[in-house]
C-alpha positions in Angstrom: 0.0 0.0 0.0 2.5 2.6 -1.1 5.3 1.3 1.1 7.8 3.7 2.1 11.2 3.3 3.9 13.8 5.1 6.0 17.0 4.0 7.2 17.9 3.8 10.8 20.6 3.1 12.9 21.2 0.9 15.5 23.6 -1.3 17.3 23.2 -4.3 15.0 24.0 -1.7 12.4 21.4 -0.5 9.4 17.8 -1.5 9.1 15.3 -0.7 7.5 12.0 0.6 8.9 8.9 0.3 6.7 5.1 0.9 6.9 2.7 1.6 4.2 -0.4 3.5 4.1 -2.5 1.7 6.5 0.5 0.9 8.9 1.1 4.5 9.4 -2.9 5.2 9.3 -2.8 2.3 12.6 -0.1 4.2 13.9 -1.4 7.7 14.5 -5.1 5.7 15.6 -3.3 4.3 18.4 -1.4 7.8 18.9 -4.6 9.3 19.3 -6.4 6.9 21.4 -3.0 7.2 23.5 -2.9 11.0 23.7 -6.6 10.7 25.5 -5.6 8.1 28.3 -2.1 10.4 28.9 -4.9 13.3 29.1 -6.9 11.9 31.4 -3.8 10.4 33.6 -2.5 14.1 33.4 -5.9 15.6 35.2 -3.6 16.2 38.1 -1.9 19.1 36.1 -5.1 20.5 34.7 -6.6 20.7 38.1 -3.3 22.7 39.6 -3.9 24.7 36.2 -7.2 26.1 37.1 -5.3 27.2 40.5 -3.2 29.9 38.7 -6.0 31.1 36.4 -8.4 33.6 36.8 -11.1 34.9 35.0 -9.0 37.7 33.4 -7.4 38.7 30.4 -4.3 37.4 31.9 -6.1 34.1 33.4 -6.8 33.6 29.7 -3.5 34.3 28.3 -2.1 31.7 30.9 -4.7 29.0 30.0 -3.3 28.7 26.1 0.0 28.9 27.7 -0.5 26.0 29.7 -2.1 24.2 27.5 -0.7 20.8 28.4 -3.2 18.7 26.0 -1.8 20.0 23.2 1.5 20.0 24.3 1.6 16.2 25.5 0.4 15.7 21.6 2.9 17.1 20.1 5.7 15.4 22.4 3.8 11.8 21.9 4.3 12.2 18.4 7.4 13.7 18.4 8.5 10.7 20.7 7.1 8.1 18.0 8.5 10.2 14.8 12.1 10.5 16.3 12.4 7.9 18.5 11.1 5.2 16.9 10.8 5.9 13.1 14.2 7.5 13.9 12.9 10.3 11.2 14.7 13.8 10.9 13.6 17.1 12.0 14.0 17.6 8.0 11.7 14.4 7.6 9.1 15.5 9.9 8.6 19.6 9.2 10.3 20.5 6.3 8.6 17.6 4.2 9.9 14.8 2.0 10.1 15.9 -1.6 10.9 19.0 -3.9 8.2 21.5 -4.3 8.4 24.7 -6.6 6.3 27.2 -4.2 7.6 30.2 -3.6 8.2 32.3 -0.2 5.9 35.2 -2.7 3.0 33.1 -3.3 3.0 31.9 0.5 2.9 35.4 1.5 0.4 36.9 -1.6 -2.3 33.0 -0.3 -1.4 34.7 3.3 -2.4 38.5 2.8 -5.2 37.7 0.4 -6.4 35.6 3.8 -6.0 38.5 5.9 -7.7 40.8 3.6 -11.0 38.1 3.5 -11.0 38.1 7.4 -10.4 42.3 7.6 -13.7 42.5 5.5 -15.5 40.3 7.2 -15.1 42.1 10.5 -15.9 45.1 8.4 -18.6 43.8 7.3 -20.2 42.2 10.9 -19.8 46.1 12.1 -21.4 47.2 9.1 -24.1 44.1 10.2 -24.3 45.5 13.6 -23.2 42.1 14.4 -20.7 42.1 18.1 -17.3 41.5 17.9 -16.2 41.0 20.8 -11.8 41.4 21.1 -9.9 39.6 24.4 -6.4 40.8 24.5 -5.2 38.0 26.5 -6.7 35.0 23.6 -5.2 36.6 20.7 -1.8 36.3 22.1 -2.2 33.2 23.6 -3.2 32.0 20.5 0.3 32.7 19.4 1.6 30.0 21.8 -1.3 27.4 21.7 -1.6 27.5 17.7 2.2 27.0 18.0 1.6 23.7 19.7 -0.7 22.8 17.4 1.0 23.0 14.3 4.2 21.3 15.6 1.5 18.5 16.3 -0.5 18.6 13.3 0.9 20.2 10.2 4.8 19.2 11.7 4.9 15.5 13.1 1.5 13.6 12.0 1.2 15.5 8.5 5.5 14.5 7.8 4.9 11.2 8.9 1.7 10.3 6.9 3.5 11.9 3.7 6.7 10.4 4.6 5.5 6.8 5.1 2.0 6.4 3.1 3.3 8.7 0.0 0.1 10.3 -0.3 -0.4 13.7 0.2 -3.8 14.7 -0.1 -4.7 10.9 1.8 -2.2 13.0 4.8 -3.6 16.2 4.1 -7.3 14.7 4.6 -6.3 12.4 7.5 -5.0 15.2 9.7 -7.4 17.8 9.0 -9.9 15.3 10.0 -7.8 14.6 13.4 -7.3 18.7 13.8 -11.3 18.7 14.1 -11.2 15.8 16.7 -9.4 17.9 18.7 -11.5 20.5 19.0 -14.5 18.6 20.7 -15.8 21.6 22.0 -17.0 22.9 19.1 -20.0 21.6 17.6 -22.4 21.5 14.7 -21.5 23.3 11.2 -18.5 25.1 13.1 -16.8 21.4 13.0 -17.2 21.4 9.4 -15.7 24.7 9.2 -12.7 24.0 11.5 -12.3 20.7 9.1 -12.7 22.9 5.9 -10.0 25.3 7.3 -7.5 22.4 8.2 -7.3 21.3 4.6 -5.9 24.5 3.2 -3.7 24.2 6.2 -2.1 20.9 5.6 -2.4 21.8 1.7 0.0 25.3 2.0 2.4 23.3 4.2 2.8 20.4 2.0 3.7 22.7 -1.0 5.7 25.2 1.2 7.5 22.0 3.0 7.2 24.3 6.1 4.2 25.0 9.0 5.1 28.4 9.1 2.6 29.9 6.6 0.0 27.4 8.2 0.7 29.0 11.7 0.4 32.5 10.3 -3.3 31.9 8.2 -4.3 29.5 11.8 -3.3 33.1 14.3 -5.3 34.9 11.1 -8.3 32.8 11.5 -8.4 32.5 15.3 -8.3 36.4 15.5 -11.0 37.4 13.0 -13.7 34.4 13.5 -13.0 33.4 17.3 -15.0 35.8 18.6 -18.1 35.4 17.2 -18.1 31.5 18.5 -17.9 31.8 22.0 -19.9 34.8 23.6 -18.7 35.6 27.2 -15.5 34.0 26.3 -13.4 34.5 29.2 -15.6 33.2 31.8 -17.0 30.3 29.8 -13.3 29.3 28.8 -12.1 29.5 32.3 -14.7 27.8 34.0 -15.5 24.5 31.6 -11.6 24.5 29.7 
């Protein structure tokens, strides 16, 4: 099923490590069935979490900070892609393969984003629709979203391109495990967050970097977070 390989070292000398499509779809099912158990063993942290928050701009600033889910997923798969496929940093976020995009048309996809999200908050003003900023999400975004993508669109999008050798079967497959991960969310905003993840996974496949994907995920967060969650900060605190 597409079998790919990679070298690895060890003390017998050279081996060769190989999985195919559905071996490395088994691989991040288990990851993820794994990351929940470590989630709920780590409800020890969460709880001494809540302790340093408050319901503040800086209580919500600290809760992307410490957002230890998301950090225990990117350091389970960055246990499995490094430690036990033995892939490169190379292998796993700047992607396999040769790709002809350009730094220019990264940053032209990336403004032409951020001019769609400027008019829509121009035009939910215009709408007399609320729009609601909190200081303290939109930088934490810039830490939690960081997470994220080393998780998503670094270790489990490399290592499904790297081992199955199909892209858009990676690029599907982990925009479809982004939306598991947002549980909270329900309804037709699932679909968006999965509709958003594609072009996500898509940009860094062809830039063979999660840099421009970080950038168009802070873009995204900022200009349609807002209008999901009313009362925000004292809903987010409370419930997580």
């Amino acid at each position: 099923a597409g079998a790919m390989r990679t070298t690895t070292s060890s003390g017998d000398g050279s081996r060769n490590v190989k999985i195919g499509l559905v071996g490395i779809t088994i691989v991040v099912v288990i990851l993820h069935f794994a990351l929940s158990e470590f989630i709920g063993a780590a409800s020890g942290i969460g709880a001494w979490i809540n302790q340093q928050i408050s319901p503040d701009q800086t209580g919500l600033f600290l809760w992307h900070v410490l957002a230890y889910w998301i950090a225990i997923g990117a350091l389970l798969y960055g246990v499995v892609a490094f430690g036990v496929f033995r892939c490169s940093a190379r292998q796993v976020f700047l992607l396999p393969g040769r790709s002809a995009w350009s730094i220019q048309k990264a940053l032209v996809i990336t403004l032409l984003v951020a001019v769609c999200e400027v008019a829509i908050i121009l035009g939910t003003r215009w709408g007399n629709l609320e729009y609601a900023l909190y200081p303290g999400d939109m930088v934490g975004n810039l830490i939690s979203n960081a997470y994220e993508e080393i998780w998503f669109r670094g270790f489990m999008l490399g290592m499904l391109i790297r081992f199955s050798g199909r892209p858009w079967y990676a690029i599907l497959l982990t925009s479809l495990f982004f939306t598991l991960g947002h549980t909270q969310y329900v309804g037709w905003i699932s679909v968006g967050f999965f509709v958003l993840a594609i072009p996500f996974a898509w940009i860094t496949w062809k830039t063979l970097w999660f840099l421009w994907a970080y950038l168009l995920h802070n873009l995204v967060d900022w200009a349609v977070g807002p209008f999901l969650t009313p009362g925000h900060v004292s809903d987010l605190l409370a419930g997580g």
